[in-house]
TORPA-4810 file (N, C-alpha, C, O; in nm, 3 decimals):
<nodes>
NODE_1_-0.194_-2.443_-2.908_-0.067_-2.389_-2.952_-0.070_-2.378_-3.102_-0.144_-2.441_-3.178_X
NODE_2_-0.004_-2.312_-3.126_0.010_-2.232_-3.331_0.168_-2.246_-3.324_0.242_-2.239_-3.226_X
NODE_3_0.195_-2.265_-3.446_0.341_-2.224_-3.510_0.280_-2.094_-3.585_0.172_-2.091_-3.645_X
NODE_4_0.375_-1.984_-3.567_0.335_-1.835_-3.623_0.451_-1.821_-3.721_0.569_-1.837_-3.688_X
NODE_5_0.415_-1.795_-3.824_0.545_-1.711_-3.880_0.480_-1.591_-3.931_0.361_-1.563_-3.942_X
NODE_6_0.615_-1.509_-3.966_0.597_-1.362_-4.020_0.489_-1.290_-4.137_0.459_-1.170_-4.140_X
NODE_7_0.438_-1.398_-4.232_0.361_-1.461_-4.317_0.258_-1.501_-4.360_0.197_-1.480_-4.465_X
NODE_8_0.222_-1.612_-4.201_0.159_-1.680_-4.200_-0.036_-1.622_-4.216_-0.061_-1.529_-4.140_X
NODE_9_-0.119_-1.654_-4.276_-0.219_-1.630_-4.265_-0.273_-1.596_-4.186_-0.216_-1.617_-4.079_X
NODE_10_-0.411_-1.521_-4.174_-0.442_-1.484_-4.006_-0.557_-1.612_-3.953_-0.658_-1.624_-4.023_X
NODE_11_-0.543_-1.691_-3.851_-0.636_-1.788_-3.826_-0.713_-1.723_-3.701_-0.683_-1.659_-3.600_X
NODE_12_-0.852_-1.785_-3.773_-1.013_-1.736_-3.671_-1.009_-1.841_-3.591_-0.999_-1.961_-3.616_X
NODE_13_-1.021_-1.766_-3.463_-1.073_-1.799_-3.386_-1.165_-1.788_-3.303_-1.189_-1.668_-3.291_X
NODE_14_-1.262_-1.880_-3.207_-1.378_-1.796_-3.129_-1.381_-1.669_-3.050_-1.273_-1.676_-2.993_X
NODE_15_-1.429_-1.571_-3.016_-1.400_-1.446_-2.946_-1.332_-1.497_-2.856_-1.327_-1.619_-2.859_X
NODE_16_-1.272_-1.442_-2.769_-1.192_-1.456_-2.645_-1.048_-1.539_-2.605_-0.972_-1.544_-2.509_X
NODE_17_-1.059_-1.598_-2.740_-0.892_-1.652_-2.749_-0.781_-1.578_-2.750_-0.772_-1.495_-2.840_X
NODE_18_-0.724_-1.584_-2.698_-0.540_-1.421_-2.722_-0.433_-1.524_-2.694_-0.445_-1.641_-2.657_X
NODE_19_-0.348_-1.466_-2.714_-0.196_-1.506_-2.726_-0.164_-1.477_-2.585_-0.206_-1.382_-2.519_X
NODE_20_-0.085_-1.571_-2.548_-0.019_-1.586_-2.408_0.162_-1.559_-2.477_0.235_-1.630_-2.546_X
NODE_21_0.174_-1.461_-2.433_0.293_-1.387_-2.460_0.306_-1.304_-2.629_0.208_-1.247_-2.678_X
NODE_22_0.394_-1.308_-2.677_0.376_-1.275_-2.762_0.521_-1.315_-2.899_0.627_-1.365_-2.862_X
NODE_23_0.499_-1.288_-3.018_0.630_-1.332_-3.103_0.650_-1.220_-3.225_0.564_-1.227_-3.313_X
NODE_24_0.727_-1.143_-3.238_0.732_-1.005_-3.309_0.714_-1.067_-3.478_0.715_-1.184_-3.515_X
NODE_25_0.697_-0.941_-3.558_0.661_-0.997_-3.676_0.759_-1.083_-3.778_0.717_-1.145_-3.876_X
NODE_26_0.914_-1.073_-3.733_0.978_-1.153_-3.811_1.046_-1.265_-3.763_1.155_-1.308_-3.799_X
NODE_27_0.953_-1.318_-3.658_0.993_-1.453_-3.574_0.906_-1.562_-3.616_0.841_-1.539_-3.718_X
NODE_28_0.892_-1.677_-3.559_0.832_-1.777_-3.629_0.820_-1.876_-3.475_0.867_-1.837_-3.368_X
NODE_29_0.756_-1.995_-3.493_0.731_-2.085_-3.412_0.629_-2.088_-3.302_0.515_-2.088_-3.347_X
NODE_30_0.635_-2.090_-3.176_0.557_-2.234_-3.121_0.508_-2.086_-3.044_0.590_-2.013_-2.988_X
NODE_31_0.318_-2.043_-3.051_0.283_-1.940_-2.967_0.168_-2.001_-2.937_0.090_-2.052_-3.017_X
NODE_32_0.155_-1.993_-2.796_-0.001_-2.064_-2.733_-0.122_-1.940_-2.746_-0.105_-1.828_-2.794_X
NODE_33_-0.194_-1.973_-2.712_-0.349_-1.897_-2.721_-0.427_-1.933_-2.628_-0.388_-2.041_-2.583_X
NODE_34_-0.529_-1.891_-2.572_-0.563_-1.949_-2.470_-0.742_-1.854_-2.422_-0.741_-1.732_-2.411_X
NODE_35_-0.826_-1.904_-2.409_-0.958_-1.856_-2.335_-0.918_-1.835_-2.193_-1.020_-1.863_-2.130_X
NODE_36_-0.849_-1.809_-2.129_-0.799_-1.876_-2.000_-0.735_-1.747_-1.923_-0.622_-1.774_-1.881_X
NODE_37_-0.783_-1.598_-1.891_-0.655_-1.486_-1.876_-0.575_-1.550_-1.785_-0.458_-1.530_-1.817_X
NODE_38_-0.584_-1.621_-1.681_-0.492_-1.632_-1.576_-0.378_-1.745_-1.640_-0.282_-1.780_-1.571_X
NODE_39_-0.396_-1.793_-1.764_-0.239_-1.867_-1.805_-0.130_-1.771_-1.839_-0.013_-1.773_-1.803_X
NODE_40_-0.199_-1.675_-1.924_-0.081_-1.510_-1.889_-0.020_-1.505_-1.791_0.098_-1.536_-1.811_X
NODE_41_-0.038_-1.482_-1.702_0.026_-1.455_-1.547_0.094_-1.630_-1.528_0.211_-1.651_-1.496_X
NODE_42_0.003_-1.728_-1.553_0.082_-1.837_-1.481_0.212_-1.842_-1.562_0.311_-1.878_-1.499_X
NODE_43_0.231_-1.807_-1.713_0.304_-1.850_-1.816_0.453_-1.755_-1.817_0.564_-1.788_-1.860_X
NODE_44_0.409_-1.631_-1.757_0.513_-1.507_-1.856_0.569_-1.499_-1.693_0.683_-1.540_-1.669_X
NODE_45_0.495_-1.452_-1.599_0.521_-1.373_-1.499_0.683_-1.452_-1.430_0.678_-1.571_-1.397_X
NODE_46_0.820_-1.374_-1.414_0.928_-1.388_-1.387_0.914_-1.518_-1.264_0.968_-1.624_-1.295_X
NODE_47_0.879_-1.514_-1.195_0.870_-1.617_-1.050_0.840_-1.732_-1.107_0.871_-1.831_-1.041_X
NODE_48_0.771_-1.756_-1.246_0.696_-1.912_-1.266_0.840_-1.964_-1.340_0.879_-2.080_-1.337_X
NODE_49_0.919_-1.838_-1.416_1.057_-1.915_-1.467_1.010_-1.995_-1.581_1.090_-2.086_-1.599_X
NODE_50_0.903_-1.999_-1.673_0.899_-2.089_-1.762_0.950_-2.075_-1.881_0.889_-2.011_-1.967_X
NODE_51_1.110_-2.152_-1.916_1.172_-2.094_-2.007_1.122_-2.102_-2.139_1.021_-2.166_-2.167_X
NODE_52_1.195_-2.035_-2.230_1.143_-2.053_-2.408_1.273_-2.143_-2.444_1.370_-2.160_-2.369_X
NODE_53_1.262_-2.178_-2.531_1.387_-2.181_-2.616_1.351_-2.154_-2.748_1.233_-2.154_-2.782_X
NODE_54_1.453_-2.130_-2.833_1.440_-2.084_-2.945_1.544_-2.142_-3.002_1.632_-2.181_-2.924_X
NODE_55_1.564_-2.163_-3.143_1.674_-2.182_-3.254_1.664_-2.079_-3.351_1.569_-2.040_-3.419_X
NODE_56_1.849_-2.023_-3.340_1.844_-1.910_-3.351_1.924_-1.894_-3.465_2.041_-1.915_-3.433_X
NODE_57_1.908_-1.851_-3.645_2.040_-1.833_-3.716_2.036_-1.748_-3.711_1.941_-1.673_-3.732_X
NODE_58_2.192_-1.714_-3.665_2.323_-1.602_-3.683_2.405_-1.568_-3.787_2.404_-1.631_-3.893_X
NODE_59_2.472_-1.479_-3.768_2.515_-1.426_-3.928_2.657_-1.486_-3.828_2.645_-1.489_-3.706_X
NODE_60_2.777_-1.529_-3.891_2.935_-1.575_-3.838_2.885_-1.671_-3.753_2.769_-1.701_-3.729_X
NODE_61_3.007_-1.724_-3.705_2.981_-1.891_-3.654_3.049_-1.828_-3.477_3.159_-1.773_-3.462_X
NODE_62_2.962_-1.852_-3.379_2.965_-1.768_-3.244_3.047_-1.860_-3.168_3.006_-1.974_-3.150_X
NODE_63_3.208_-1.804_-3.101_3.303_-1.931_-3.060_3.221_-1.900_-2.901_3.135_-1.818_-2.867_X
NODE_64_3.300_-2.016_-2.825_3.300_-2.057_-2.666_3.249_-1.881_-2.608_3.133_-1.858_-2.571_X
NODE_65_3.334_-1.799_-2.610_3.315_-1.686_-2.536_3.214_-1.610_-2.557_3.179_-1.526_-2.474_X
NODE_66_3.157_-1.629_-2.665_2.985_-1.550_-2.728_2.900_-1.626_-2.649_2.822_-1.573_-2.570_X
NODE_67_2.908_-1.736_-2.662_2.828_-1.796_-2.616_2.789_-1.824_-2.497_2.678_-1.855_-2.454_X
NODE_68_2.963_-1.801_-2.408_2.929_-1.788_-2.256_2.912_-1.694_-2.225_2.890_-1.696_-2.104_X
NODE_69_2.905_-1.558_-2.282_2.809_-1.418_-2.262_2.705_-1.440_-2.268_2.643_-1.444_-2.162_X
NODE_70_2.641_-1.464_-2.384_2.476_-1.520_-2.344_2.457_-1.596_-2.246_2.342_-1.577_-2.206_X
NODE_71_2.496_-1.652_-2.201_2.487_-1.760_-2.095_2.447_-1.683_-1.980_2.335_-1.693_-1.930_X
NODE_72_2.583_-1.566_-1.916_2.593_-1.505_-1.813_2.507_-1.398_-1.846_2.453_-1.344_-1.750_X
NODE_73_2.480_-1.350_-1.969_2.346_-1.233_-1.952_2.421_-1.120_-2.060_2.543_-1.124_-2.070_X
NODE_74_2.373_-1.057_-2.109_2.428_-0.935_-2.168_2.371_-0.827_-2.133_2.257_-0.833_-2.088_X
NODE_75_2.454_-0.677_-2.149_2.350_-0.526_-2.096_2.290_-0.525_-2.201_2.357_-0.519_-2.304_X
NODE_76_2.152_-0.530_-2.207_2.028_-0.442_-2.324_1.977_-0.326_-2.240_1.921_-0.333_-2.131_X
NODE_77_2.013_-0.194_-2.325_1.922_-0.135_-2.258_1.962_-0.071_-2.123_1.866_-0.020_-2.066_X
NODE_78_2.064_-0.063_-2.067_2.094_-0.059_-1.925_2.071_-0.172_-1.837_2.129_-0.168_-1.728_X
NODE_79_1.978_-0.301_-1.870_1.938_-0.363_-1.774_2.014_-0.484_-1.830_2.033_-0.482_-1.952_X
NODE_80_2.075_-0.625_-1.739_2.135_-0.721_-1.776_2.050_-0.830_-1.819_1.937_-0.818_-1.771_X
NODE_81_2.062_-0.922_-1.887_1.943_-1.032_-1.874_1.995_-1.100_-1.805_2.111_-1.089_-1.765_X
NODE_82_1.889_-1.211_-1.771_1.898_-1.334_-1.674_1.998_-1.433_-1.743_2.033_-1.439_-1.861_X
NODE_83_2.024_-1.489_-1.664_2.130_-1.601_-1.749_2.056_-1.698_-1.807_1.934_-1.703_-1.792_X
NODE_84_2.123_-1.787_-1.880_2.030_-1.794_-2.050_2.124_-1.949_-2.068_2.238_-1.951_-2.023_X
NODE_85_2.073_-2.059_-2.128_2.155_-2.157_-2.234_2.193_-2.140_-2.351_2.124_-2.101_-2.445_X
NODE_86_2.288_-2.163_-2.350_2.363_-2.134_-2.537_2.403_-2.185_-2.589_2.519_-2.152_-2.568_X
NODE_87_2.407_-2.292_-2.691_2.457_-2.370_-2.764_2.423_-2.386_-2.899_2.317_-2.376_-2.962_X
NODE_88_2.588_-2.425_-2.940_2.615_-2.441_-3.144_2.501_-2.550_-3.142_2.482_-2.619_-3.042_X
NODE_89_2.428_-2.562_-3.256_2.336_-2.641_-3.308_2.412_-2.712_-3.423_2.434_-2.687_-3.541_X
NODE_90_2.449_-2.839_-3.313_2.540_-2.891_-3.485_2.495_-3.061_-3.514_2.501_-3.145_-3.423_X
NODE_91_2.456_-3.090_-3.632_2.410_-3.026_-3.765_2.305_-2.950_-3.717_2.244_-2.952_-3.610_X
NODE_92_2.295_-2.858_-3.854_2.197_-2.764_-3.833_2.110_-2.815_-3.805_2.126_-2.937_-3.789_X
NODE_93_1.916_-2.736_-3.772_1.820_-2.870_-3.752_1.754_-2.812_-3.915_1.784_-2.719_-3.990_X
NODE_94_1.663_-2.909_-3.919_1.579_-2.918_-4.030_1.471_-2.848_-4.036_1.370_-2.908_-3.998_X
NODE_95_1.454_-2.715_-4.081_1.336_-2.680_-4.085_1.311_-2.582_-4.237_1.395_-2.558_-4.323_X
NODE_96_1.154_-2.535_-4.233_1.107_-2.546_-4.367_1.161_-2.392_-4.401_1.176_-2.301_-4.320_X
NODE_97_1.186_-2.388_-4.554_1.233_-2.235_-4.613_1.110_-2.160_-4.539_0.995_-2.197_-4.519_X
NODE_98_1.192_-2.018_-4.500_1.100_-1.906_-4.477_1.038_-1.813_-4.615_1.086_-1.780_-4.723_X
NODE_99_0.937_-1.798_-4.563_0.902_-1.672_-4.675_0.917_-1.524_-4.594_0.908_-1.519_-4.472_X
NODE_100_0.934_-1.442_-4.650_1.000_-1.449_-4.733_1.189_-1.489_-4.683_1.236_-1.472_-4.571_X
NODE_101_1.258_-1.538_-4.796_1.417_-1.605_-4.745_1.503_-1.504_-4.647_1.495_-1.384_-4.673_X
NODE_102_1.569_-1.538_-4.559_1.642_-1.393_-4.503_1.789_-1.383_-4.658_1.842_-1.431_-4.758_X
NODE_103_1.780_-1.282_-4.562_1.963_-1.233_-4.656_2.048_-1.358_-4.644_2.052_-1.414_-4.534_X
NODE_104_2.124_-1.412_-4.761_2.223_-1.478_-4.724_2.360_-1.350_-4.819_2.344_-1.268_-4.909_X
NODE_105_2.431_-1.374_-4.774_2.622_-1.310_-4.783_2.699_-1.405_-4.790_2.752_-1.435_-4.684_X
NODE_106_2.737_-1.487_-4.911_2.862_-1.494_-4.988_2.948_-1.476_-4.914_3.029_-1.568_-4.922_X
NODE_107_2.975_-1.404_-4.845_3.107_-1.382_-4.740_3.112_-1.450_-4.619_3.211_-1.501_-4.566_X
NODE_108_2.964_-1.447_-4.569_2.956_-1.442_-4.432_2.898_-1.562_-4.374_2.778_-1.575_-4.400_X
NODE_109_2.958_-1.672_-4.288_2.881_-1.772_-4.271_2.757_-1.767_-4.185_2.721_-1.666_-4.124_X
NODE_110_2.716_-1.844_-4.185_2.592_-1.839_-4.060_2.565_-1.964_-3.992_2.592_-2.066_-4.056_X
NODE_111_2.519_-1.977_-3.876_2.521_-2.080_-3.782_2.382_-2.086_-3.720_2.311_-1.986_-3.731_X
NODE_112_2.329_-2.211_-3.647_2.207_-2.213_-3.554_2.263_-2.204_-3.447_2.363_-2.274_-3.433_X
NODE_113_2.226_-2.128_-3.347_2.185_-2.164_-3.196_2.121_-2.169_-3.125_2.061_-2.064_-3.102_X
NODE_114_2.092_-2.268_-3.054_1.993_-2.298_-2.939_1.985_-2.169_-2.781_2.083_-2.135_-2.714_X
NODE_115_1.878_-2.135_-2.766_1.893_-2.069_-2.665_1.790_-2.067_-2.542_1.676_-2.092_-2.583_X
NODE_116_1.793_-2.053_-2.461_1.714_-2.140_-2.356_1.709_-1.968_-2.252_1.794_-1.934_-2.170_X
NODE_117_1.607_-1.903_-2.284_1.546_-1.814_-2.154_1.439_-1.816_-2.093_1.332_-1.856_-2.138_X
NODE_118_1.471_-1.751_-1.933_1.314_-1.752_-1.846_1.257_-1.658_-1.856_1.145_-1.632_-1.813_X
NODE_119_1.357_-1.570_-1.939_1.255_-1.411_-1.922_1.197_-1.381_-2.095_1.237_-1.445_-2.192_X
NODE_120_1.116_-1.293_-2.099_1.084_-1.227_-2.248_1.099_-1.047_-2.276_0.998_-0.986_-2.311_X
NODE_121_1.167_-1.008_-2.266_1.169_-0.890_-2.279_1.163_-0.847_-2.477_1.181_-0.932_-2.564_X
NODE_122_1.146_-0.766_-2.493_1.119_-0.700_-2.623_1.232_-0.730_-2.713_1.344_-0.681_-2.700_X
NODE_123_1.193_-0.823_-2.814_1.314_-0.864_-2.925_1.442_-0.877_-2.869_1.546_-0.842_-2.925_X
NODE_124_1.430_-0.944_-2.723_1.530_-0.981_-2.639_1.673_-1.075_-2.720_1.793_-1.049_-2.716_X
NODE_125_1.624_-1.151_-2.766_1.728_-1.228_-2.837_1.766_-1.173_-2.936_1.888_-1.163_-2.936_X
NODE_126_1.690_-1.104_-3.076_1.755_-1.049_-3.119_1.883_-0.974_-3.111_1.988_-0.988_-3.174_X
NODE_127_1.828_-0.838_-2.961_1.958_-0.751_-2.896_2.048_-0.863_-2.826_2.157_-0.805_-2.827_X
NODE_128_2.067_-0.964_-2.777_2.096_-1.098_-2.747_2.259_-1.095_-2.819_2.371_-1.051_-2.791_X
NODE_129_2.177_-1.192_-2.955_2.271_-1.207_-3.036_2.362_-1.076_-3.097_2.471_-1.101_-3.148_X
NODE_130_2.328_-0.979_-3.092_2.337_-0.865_-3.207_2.471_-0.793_-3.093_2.562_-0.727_-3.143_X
NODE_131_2.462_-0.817_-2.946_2.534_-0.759_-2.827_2.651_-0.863_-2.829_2.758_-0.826_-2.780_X
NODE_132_2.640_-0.983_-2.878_2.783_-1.062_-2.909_2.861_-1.062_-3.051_2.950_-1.131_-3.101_X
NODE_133_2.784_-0.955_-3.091_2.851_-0.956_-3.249_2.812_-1.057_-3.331_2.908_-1.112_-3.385_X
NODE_134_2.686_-1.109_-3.366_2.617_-1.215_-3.426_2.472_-1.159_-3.466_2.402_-1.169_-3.365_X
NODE_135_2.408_-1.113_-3.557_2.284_-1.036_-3.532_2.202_-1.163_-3.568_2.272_-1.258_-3.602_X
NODE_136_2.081_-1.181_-3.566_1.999_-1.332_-3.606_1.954_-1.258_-3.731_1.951_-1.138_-3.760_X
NODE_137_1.918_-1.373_-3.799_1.869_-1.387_-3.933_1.777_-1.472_-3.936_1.725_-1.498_-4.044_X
NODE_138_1.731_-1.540_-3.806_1.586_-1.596_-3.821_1.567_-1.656_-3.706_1.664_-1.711_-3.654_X
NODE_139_1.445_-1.658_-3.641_1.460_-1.696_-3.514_1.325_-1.767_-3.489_1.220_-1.712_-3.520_X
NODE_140_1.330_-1.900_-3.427_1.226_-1.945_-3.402_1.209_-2.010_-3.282_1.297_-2.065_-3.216_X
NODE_141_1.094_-2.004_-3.258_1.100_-2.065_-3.088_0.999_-2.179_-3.088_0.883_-2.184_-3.131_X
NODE_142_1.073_-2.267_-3.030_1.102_-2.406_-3.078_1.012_-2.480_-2.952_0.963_-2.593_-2.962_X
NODE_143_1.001_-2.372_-2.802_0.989_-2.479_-2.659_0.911_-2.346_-2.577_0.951_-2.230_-2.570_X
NODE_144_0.818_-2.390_-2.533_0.796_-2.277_-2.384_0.772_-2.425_-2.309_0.711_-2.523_-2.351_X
NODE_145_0.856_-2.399_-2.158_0.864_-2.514_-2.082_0.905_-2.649_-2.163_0.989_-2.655_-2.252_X
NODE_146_0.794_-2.799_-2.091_0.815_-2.881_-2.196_0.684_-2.916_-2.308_0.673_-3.023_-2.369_X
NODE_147_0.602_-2.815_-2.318_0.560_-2.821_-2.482_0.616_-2.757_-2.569_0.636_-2.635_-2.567_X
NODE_148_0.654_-2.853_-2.678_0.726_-2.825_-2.798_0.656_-2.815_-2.889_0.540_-2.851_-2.866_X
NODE_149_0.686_-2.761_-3.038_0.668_-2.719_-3.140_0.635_-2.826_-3.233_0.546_-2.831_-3.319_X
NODE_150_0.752_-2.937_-3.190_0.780_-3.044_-3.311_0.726_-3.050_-3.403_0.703_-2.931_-3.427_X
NODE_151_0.677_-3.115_-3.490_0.658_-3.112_-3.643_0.516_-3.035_-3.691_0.465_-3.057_-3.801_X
NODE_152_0.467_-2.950_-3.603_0.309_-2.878_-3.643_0.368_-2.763_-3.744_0.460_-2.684_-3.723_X
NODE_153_0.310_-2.773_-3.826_0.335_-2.666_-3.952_0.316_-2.575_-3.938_0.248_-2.540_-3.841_X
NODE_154_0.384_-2.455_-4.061_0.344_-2.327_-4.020_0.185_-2.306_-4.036_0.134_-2.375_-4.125_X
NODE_155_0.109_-2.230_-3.973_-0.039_-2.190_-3.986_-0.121_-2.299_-3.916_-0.243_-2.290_-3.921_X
NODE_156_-0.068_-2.393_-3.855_-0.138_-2.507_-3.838_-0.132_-2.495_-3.662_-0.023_-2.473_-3.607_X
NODE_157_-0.253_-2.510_-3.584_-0.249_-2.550_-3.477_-0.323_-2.648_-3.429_-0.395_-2.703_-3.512_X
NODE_158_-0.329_-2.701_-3.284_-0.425_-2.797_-3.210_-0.408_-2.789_-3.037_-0.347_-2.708_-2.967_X
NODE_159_-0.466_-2.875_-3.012_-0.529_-2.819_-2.854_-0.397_-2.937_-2.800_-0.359_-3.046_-2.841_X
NODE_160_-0.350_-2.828_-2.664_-0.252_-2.882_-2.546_-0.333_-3.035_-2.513_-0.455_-3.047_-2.501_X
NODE_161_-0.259_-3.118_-2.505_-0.299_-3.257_-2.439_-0.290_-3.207_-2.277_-0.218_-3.113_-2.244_X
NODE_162_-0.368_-3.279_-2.184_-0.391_-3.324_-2.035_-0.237_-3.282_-1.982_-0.219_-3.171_-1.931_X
NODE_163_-0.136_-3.372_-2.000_-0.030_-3.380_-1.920_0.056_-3.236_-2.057_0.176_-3.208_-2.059_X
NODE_164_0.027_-3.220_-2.081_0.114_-3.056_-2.147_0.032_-2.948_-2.066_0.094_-2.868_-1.996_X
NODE_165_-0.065_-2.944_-2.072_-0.176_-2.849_-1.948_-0.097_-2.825_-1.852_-0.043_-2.719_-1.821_X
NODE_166_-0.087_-2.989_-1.776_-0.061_-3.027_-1.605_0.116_-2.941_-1.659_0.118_-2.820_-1.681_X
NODE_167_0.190_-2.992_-1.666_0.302_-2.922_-1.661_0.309_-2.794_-1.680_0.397_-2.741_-1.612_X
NODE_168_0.249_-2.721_-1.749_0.253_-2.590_-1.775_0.180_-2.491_-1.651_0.228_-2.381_-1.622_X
NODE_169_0.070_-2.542_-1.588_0.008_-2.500_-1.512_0.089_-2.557_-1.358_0.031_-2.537_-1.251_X
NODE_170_0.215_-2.624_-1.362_0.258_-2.702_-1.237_0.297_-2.588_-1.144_0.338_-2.612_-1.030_X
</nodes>
């Protein structure tokens, strides 16, 4: 697993390593890699359900009813998403300045939220947030299943332990 950001250096690896899903260029956090094609299919494919989560800042502070839209799904696109977890991140969490900084607005507050999906569709959360009147201003994904991100730096990765494998592959 890698923490990716928008930024981040490009790290070598041996031929045949790829990314098991994927994280667009102005996202950040927790992306696996893998010698392995069939963790693709075990990882992404809709039936295995293995959610992401992400922590998400928003531009305005998103009340009860934004949030239970994400929950129940929003239209992107013509198509609805799957229903989703949503929650204020309060206190914010701690994580390191981006390069480059997003926009901040003097006017406009901004908030974290936590968001918990099984599906990945194309800058899904972005249109997400942006369909409740909240557009993100930085988004990082924090969880696929239960391997987490926790404190591995940006550019920095290391190899899945035994029982992060076994769960992911369950």
């Amino acid at each position: 697993m890698v923490p990716r950001t928008a930024r981040s250096p490009s790290l070598a690896f041996r031929r045949g390593v790829y990314p098991i899903g994927r994280l667009d260029a102005d996202s950040e956090g927790l992306l696996l890699l893998s010698d392995e094609p069939s963790w693709n299919q075990r990882l992404l494919h809709p039936r295995q359900a293995h959610p992401r989560t992400y922590w998400v800042q928003v531009e305005g502070i998103p009340g009860i009813d934004a949030l239970r839209q994400l929950e129940r799904g929003v239209v992107i696109e013509g198509r609805r998403t799957r229903p989703a977890r949503a929650l204020r991140l309060e206190p914010p969490p701690s994580v390191p300045p981006r390069e480059p900084p997003i926009r901040v607005r003097r006017t406009v507050p901004d908030c974290w939220v936590q968001l918990e999906l099984a599906e990945g569709r194309n800058r899904q959360v972005r249109r997400m947030t942006a369909a409740v009147g909240h557009p993100t201003l930085r988004l990082i994904r924090v969880a696929i299943g239960r391997v987490e991100l926790g404190s591995l730096a940006p550019g920095r990765w290391r190899e899945l332990s035994i029982p992060e494998r076994r769960t992911l592959a369950g």
